[in-house]
Steps between C-alpha positions, in 0.01 A plus 500: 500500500314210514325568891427839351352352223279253698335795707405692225356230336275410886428885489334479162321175562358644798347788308361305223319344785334792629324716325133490530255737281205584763180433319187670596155310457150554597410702821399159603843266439707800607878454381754224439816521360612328153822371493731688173740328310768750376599499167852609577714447780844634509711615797422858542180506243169368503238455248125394508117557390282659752224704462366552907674551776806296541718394833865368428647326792811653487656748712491892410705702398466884362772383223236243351320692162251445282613569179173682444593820660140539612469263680588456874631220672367509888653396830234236598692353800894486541454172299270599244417749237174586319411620161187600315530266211464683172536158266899442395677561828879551492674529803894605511757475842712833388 
């Protein structure tokens, strides 16, 4: 349906927006974040290039996975998650 449709669509535009790779510089400049543009962006899967930490503006869930089974995805905030960015990220709703 097409209202369906429309909110998945907002949902995934909203994500692409908001994911931010925190980049750590000299004990002087402190940190900033970088914004990430993902390579991939499907409904329930997610896939970009970061290799620091890495804040996705997205609500958590314990049913979002890296498909590297190593890897963790952390509860940040009830509207974000956190990874430790390990190069070729690939996130999956399941």
């Amino acid at each position: 349906n097409k209202e369906r449709n429309d909110l998945e669509l907002k949902r995934v535009e909203e994500l692409y927006k908001n994911i931010y790779s925190i980049v750590l510089k000299s004990d002087t400049e402190g940190m900033r974040l970088e914004k990430i543009e993902p390579e991939i962006i499907e409904n329930e899967y997610l896939k970009f290039n970061s290799t620091s930490g890495t804040i996705i503006n997205y609500s958590y869930f314990p049913k979002w996975q890296s498909i590297d089974s190593s890897q963790t995805i952390f509860w940040a905030t009830p509207s974000r998650m956190f990874i430790f960015g390990s190069g070729n990220e690939n996130l999956r709703y399941k």
